[in-house]
C-alpha positions in Angstrom: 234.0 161.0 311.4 234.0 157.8 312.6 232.9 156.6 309.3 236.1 157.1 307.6 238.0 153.8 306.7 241.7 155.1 307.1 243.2 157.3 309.5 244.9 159.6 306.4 241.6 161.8 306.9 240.9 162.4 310.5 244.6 163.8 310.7 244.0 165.7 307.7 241.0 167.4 309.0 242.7 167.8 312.3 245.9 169.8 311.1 243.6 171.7 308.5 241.7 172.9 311.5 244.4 173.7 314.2 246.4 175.5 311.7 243.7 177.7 310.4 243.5 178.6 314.6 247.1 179.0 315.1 247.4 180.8 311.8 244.9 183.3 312.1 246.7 184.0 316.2 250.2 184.1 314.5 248.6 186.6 311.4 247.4 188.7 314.6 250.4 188.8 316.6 252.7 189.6 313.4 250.4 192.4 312.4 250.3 194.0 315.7 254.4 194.1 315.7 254.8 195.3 312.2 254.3 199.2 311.8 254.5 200.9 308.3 255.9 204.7 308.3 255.9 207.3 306.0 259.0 208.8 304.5 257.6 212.4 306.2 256.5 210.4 309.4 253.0 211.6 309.8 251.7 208.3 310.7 250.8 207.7 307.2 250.7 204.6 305.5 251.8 206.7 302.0 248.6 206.1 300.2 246.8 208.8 298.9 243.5 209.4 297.2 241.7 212.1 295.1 244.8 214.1 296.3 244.3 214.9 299.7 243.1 211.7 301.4 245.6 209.5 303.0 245.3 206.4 304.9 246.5 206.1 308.3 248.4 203.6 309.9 246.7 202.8 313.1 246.5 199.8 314.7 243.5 198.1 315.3 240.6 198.9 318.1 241.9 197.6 321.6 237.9 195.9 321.4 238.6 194.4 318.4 241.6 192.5 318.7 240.3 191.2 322.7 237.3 190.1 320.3 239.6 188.4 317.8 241.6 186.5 320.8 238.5 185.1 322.5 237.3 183.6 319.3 240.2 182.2 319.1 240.0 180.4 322.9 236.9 179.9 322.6 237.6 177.6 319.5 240.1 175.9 320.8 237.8 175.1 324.2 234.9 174.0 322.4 237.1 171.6 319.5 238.6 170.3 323.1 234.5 169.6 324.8 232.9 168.6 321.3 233.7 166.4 318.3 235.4 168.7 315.4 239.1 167.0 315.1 239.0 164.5 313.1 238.0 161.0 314.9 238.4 163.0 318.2 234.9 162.2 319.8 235.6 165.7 322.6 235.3 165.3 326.2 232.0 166.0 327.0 231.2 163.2 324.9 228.1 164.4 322.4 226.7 163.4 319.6 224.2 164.4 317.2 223.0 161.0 317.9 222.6 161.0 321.5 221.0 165.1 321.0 218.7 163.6 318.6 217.4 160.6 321.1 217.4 162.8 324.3 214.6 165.4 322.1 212.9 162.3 320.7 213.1 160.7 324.8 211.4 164.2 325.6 208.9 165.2 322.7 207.5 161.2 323.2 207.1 161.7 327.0 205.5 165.3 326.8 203.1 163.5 323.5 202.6 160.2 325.9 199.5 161.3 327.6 197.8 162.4 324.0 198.8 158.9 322.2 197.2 157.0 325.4 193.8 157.5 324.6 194.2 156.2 321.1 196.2 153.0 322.7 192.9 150.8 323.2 191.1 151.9 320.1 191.1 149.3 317.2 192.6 150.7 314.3 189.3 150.7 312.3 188.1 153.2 314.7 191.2 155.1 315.6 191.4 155.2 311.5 188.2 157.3 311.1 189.1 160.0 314.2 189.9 163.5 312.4 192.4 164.2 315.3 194.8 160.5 315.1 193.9 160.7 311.5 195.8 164.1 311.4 198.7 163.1 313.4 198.7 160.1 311.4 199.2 161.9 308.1 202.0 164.0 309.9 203.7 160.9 311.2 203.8 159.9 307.6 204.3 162.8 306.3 207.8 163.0 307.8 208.8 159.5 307.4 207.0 157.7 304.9 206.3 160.0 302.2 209.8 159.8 301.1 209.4 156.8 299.4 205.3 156.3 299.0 204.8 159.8 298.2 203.1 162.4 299.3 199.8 160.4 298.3 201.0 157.5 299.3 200.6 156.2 295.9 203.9 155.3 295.6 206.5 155.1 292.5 208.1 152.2 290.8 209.7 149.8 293.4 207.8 151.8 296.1 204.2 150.0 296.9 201.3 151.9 296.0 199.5 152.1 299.6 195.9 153.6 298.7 194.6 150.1 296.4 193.9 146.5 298.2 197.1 145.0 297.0 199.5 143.7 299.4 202.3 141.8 299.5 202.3 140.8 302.9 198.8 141.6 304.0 196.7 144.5 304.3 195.5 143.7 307.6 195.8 145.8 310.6 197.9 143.3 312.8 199.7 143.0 309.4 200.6 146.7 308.2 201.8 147.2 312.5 204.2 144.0 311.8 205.3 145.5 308.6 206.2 148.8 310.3 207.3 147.6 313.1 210.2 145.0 311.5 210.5 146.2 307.9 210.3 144.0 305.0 213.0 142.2 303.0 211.9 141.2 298.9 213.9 138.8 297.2 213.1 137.3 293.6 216.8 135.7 292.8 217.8 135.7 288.9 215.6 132.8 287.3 216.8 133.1 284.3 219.3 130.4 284.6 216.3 127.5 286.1 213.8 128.6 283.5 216.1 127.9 280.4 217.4 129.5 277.2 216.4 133.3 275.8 213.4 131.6 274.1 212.1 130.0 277.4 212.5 133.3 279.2 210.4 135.3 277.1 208.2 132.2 277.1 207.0 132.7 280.7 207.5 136.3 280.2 204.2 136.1 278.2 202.4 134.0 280.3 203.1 135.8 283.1 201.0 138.7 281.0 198.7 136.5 280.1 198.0 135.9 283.7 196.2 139.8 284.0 195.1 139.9 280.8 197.8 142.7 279.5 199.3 142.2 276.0 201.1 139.4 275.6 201.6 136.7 272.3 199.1 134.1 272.9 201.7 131.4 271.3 204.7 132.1 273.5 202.3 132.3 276.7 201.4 128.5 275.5 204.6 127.5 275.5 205.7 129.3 278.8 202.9 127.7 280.7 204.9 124.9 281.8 207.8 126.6 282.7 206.1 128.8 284.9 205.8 125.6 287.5 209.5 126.7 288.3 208.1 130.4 289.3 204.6 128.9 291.1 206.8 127.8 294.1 207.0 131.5 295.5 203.8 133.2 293.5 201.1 129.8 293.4 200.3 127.9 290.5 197.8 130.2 289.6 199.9 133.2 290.3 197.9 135.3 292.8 200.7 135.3 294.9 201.6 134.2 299.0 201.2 137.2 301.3 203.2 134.7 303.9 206.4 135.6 302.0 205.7 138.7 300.5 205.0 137.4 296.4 203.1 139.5 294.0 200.0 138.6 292.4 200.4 138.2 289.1 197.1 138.2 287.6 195.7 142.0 289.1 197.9 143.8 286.9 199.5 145.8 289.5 203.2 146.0 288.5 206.1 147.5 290.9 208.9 147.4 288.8 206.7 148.3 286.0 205.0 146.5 283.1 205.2 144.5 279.9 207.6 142.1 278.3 210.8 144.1 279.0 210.3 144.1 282.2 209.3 141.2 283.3 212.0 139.9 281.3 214.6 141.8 283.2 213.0 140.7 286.0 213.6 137.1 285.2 217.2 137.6 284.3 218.2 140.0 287.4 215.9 139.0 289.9 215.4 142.2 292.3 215.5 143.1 296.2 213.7 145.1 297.9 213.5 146.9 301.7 211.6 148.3 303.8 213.5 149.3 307.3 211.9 148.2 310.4 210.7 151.5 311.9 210.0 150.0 315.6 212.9 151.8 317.2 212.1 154.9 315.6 208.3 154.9 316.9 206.5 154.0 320.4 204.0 151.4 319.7 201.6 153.9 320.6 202.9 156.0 317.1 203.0 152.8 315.0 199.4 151.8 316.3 199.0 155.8 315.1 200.5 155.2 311.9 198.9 151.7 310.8 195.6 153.4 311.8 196.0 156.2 309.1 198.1 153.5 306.6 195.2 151.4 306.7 192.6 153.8 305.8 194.1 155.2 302.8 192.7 151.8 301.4 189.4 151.5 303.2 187.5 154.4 303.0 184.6 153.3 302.6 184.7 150.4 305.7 185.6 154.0 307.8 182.8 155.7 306.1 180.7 152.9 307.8 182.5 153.1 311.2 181.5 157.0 311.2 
């Protein structure tokens, strides 16, 4: 609630909520002193079916209606202990927050013992053991997946995690720091240094040219020297600087996808990316877990050799 930028809503909710209470108490009261009778007075309420069945008018089950007025205390005591009236945060102060950290506080402490022993193991090791492999996978599973994919082979703008290229490093100490603090990619719009629409497309083609994809040999001549501007973040000869997170150009591994277009828009938009630092989320025990099974996906064959 408390994400609401004007108090219009909060009240809103608020009245919405006590009135549906109040209205459903005055809708019992009113019904228990309104009494329908039959012109013959045979406790009828006058409706009749298939010609000899009538309805009675009795009132409700002495059960039923103590049911119906304890529901109704009991909503108004738990909207008074919880959070449920608008901004009102409720006495006993909970959130979904604070439930969610206590069950984290007590599932870490009860798994602390279990994630000890694979504290002091290098993460080549730890990487080939079937049992912090599996809780590895599950750890990602739950909170990687979502943007790497179940394979971990990622999607366009999500890094492919399974091949040997890195933007910030592939190395244990590295994929730990990257979990640990997130990542934050910038390429600002370069359109605007490089030059005209001519220039663009220019660099655009030597930028292809760097991995061998398709590209027009004579505009790749012609962006060669306008690529200088670009070879401050990705090198002069384009393999990139894992220091501050720039592609390689020339392995033909494309996040934002391939080709002229793109790289094109790429020039003329620029792009951010992020990654969210996931080291209040994890023990450092988990994230030693984690980088363990993250770095195997791309060295199978190094764990092959530690087995």
């Amino acid at each position: 609630m408390s994400d609401f930028t004007s108090n219009f809503w909060p009240i809103f909710i608020t009245t919405i909520s006590l009135l549906g209470i109040f209205g459903c108490a005055l809708l019992l009261w009113l019904t228990s002193k309104v009494k329908v009778t039959s012109a013959n007075g045979d406790n009828t309420s006058g409706h009749v079916w298939d010609g000899d069945i009538r309805e009675m008018n009795n009132p409700l089950p002495r059960w039923w209606v103590w049911l119906f007025i304890i529901t109704i205390v009991f909503s108004l005591f738990y909207l008074a202990a919880y959070p449920g009236l608008g901004s009102y945060a409720g006495k006993l102060g909970w959130t979904e927050v604070n439930q969610y950290e206590k069950e984290m506080a007590t599932a870490n402490k009860t798994l602390a013992p279990l994630y000890a022993k694979f504290a002091a193991m290098p993460v080549e090791t730890l990487a080939a053991n079937p049992e912090a492999n599996a809780i590895g996978e599950r750890l990602f599973m739950n909170n990687c997946a979502q943007c790497h994919g179940s394979d971990a082979r990622g999607s366009r703008g999500f890094p492919n995690l399974t091949d040997h290229d890195w933007l910030h490093g592939g190395s244990p100490e590295k994929i730990q720091e990257t979990i640990t603090g997130g990542r934050i990619g910038m390429m600002p719009p370069m359109a605007a240094a490089v030059g005209n629409e001519d220039d663009v497309k220019n660099v655009a083609n030597y930028v292809l040219s760097l991995s061998g994809s398709k590209h027009d040999s004579a505009r790749a001549a012609l962006g060669k020297e306008k690529f200088a501007i670009c070879a401050a973040c990705h090198g002069a000869d384009g393999k990139g600087n894992t220091d501050i997170g720039s592609p390689n150009l020339t392995d033909n591994i494309w996040l934002h996808g391939s080709g002229e277009i793109a790289i094109i828009k790429r020039i003329n938009e620029g792009k951010t990316n992020q990654m969210p630092a996931q080291g209040t989320k994890f023990t450092p025990e988990q994230i030693h877990v984690l980088a363990a099974y993250v770095w195997g996906l791309s060295n199978r064959p190094k764990m092959a050799a530690v087995k």
